[in-house]
N, C-alpha and C positions, 0 to 999 in steps of 0.2 A: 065844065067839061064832064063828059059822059065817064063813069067809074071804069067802063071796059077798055077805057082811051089811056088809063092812068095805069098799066101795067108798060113794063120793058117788053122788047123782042124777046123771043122764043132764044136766040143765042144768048144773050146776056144774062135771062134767067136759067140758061145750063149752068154756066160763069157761074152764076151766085149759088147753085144747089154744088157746083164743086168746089167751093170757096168753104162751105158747111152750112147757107142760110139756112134757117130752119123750113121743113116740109109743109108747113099749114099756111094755108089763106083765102083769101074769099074765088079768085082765079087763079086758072091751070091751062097749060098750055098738054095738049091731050095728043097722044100720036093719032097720026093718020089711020084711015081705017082700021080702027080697034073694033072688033068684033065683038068684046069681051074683055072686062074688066081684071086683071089680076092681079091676086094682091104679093106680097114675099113679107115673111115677120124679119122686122131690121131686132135682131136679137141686141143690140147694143140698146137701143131704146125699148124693146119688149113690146113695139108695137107692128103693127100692119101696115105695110106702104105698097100704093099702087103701082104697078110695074112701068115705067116707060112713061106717065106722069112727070110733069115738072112746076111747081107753084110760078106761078106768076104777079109779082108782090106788088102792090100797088103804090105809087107816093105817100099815101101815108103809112100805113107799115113799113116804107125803106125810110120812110124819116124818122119815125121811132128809133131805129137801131142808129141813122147818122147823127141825133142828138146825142143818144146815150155815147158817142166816142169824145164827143166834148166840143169845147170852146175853140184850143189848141191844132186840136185832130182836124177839125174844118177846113181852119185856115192854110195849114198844111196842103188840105186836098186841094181848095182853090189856088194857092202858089204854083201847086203840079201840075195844073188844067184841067180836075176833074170835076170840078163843078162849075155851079154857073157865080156869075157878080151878084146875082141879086136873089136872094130865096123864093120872090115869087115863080122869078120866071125858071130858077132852079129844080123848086115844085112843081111846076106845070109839066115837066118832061123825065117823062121816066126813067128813059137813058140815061141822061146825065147821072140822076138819080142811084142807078144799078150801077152802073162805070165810078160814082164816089164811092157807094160803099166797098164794092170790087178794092178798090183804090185801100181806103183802108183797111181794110181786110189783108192787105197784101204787106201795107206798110207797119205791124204790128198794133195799130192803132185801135183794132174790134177786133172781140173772138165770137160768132155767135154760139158759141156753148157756154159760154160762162153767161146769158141774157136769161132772163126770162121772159 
């Protein structure tokens, strides 16, 4: 599968930038006719963030954070319906993917500010 295929919709990576994901990654979902780049300093982190920009996380960067919630946390999301039965085909779809970690994110399961 093409790396460009392996991000969530444009709505569900809003979801996880309001949820706290973190800002960085290989794809971004870019507003429409941007002109021009702006940036704003997120004074909590001391750095620069692109205005109107939103990451777009790919399966494995959302699997990195769905491992770190554990063994436990999984099973949980799959009993609730937000994952898939089987990891590959879990993996294959980024939805599902962003809607778990959403999932746990919501059920105190992950905080992405405590990750590295």
């Amino acid at each position: 599968m093409k790396l460009e295929k392996q991000v969530p919709i444009r709505e569900l990576s809003e979801e996880l930038k309001e949820q706290g994901y973190p800002q960085e990654g290989l794809f971004w979902w870019v507003p429409a006719m941007t002109p021009r780049v702006e940036y704003k300093h997120n004074s909590a982190g001391g750095a620069w963030e692109r205005t109107g920009f939103i990451v777009a996380p790919t399966v494995a960067e959302m699997g990195e954070y769905i491992v770190r919630a554990g063994t436990c946390a999984i099973e949980d999301a799959f009993k609730a319906g937000k994952g898939a039965s089987y990891w590959t085909i879990f993996l294959s779809r980024p939805n599902l993917c962003a809607k778990m970690l959403i999932w746990l994110r919501e059920n105190g399961h992950l905080d992405f500010k405590n990750e590295s």
